[in-house]
N, C-alpha and C positions, 0 to 999 in steps of 0.2 A: 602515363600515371595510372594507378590500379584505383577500382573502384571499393566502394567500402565493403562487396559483397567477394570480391577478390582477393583479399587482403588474408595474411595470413593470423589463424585462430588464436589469439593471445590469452585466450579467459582463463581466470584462474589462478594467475601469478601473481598477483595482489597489482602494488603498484609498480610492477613491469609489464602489465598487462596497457596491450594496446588499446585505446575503446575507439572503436567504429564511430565516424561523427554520427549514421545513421540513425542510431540509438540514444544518443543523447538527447534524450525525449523526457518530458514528464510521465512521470510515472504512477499513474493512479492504483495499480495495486498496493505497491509500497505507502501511500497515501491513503487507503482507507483502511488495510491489511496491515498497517504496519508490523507491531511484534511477531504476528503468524510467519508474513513476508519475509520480513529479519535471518528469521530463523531457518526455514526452508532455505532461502538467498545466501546462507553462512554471510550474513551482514548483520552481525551483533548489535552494532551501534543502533539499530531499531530497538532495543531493547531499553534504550532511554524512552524511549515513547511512554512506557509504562508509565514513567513519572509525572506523577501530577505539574500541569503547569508546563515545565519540559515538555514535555509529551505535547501540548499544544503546537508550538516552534517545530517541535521535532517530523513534525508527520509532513508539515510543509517545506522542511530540508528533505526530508524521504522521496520527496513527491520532487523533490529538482535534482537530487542526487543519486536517488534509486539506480535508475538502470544502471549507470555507470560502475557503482557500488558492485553489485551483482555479477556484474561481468568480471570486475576485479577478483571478485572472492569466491566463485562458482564457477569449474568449468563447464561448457557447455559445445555442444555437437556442432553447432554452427550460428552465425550470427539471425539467421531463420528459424533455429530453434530456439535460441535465446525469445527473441520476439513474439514466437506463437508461446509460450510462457506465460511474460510477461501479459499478455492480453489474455489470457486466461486468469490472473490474478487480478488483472483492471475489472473486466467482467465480473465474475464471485465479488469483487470490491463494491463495486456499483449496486447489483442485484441486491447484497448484506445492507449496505448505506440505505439502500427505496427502501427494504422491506420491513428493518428498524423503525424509519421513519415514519411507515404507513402503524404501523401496531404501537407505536410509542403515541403519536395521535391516537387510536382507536382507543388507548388506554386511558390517555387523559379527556377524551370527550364522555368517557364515561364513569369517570373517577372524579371528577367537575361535581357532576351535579350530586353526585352522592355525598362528596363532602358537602356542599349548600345545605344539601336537606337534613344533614347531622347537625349546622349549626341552629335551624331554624326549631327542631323538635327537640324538647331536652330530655335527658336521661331519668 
């Protein structure tokens, strides 16, 4: 029986494309990179992400769907370059998600008391 790193390169073909079970992983670039992801990934269907609401759903079908997605619709050099990719997209994903997060805090602990003090002094 061939392993999934034996196996021969199917990507690319849409759905004739074999997918590696090794890969069928969550995919957190896809999930925080969505639309960027998408796009890069020739995986359109990220491009509902945009949509308000949708876009919610969407990112966490991204995020169970992705890899497999990508392998279908991009080819790619080897099931190990697919993967060192995609972990570069989780990576940038993650680093973008803290770094947001840290400055959207910094914004609101200092955007807080400034509106307070606008309500308390009047015009």
């Amino acid at each position: 029986m061939e392993t999934d790193t034996c196996i021969e390169n199917t990507s690319g073909r849409g759905k004739d494309s074999e997918v590696p079970s090794v890969i069928r992983t969550w995919n957190w670039g896809a999930f925080f990179l969505s639309v960027i992801w998408g796009l890069f990934n020739r995986t359109y269907i990220a491009l509902l992400a945009a949509i308000p609401v949708v876009g919610i759903l969407m990112v966490f079908v991204l995020g169970f769907k992705g890899n497999e997605w990508a392998w279908q619709n991009k080819r790619w050099k080897s099931i190990e370059h697919f993967q060192r990719m995609q972990k570069r997209w989780a990576i940038w994903g993650i680093v973008l998600f803290i770094f947001f997060t840290v400055i959207s805090t910094f914004v609101v602990k200092i955007l807080l008391p400034v509106l307070e003090i606008s309500k308390i002094i009047p015009e």
